[in-house]
N, C-alpha and C positions, 0 to 999 in steps of 0.2 A: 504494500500500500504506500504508496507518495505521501508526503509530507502533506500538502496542500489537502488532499482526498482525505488524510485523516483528520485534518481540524475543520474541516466540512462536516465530516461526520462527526469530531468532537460535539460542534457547537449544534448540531440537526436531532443528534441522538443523546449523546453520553450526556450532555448537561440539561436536555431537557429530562430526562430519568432521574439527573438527581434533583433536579427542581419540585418533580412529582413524590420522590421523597424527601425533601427537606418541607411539603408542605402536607403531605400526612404527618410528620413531625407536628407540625404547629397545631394541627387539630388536636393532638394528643398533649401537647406543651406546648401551650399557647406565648404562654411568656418566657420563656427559655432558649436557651440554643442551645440545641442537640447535636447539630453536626459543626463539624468546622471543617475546610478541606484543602487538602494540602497544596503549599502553592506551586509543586513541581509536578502535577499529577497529569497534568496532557503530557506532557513528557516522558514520564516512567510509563504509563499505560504503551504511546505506540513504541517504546523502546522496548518495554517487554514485548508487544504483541509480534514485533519486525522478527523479535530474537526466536520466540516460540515457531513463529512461521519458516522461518528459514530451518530452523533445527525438524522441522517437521519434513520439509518438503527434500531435506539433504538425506536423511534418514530412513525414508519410506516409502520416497516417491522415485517415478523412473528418473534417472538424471539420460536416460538418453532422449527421453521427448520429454523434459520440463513440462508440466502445465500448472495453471493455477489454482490454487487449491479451492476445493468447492464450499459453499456457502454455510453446512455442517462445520466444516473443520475451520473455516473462518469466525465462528462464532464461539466456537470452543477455543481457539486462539486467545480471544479477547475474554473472554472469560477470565481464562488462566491469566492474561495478563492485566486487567482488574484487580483479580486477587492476591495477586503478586503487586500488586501498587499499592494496595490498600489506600484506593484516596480519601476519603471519609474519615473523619477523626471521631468517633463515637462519646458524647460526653457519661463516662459513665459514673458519675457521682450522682445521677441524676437517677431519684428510685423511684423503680417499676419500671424499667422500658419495657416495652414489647418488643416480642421477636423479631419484629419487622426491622426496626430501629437497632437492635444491637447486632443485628447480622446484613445491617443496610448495605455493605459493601460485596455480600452475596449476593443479595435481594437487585443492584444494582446492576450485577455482571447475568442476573439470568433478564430480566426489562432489557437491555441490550443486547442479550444473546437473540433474543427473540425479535425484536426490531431490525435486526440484521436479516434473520429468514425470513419476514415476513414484506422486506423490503423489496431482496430479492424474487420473491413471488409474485408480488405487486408489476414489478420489472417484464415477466414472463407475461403476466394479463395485458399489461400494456404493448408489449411489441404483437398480440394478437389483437389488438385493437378494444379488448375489453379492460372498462376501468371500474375495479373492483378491489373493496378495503379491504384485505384479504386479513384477518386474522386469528392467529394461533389459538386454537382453544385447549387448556390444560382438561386433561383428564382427573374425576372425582376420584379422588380416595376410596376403599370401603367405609374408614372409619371418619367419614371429616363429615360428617350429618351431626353425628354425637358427640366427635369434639372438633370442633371448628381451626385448630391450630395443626391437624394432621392434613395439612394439606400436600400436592404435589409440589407445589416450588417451594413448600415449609421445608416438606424432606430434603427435596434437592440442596436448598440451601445450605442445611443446617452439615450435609455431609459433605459439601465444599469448605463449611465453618472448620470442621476439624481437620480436612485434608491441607487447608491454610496452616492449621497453629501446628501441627505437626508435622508436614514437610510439603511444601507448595512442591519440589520436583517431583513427586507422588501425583500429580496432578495428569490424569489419564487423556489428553487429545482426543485422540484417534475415539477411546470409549466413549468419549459426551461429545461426539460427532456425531455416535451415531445414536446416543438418546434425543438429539435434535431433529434427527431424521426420522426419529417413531415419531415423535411430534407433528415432525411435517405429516406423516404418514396417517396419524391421526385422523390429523383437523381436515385432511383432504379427503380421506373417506367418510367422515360425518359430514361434511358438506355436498358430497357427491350423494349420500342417502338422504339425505333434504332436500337434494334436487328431485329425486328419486320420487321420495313422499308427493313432492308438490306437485310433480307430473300427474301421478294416480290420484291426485286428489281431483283435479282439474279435468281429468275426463273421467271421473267420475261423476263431476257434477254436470257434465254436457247431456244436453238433454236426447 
């Protein structure tokens, strides 16, 4: 990714995701500041991300036909290089945070993991001429009916939280490339069975 492409996307994605968490913050602590963020953090983010991608694509990929890595593994790149930046400063003297808030800098890397695949999907509908807000829909828990905090990007989260404090190089690519792509794989066949339903609703109501 270019320099330029990335503070494009710095300023289009990454900071409006933190915006959207710094202001669920203030609904919870209204009079507080809960984040502070660090002032080298576009920085270290595409430094890490440059680093992750090249060691991915030196490592895995063919070197005799080069290509670019796909849209799975560029999200899991950034991921890992979010969490590897940790730019969020979490005020944690501040009691009761929710999980949201004291794992914001997970919470932040899967909102942009996500914005990236959904970007590029977006991309796809547009060069066929359809423009449609295409987005990711997380799959239910069994258990997040009856408690509300087991949810899917809870988990994901929370097992990014500890893959961070005990050794970000333990941070898997390639595997949360391809939990991005069950995702994609998801939301595109529950969409495609809505299209489905509405068909057979619709000549069913033909008279």
């Amino acid at each position: 990714m270019k320099k330029h492409d990335f503070d494009v996307f710095f300023e289009t994605v990454i900071s409006k995701c933190i915006e959207d968490l710094e202001t669920y913050s203030k609904t919870q602590f209204p009079n507080k500041d809960v984040f502070s963020k660090k002032k080298n953090m576009r920085k270290s983010i595409f430094h890490n991300y440059q680093n992750k991608r090249d060691f991915i694509k030196h490592n895995y990929m063919s070197k005799e036909a080069p290509v670019a890595l796909d849209r799975h593994k560029v999200a899991a790149c950034m991921v890992y290089a979010i969490l590897k930046s940790n730019p969020l400063k979490i005020n944690m003297w501040i009691l009761n945070l929710p999980e949201k808030i004291v794992l914001a800098n997970e919470y932040l890397a899967f909102y942009v993991a996500l914005n990236i695949i959904e970007m590029y999907k977006k991309d796809e509908f547009n060069d066929k001429g359809i423009f449609f807000d295409y987005q990711i829909i997380i799959p239910k828990t069994y258990h997040e009916d009856n408690n509300p905090q087991n949810t899917y990007e809870s988990n994901l989260c929370k097992a990014w939280y500890y893959i961070k404090i005990n050794s970000i190089k333990n941070f898997d690519v390639l595997a949360y490339a391809n939990v991005f792509f069950l995702l994609q794989k998801y939301t595109d066949t529950y969409l495609e069975m809505e299209m489905i339903k509405e068909k057979m609703a619709n000549k069913c109501s033909e008279p």
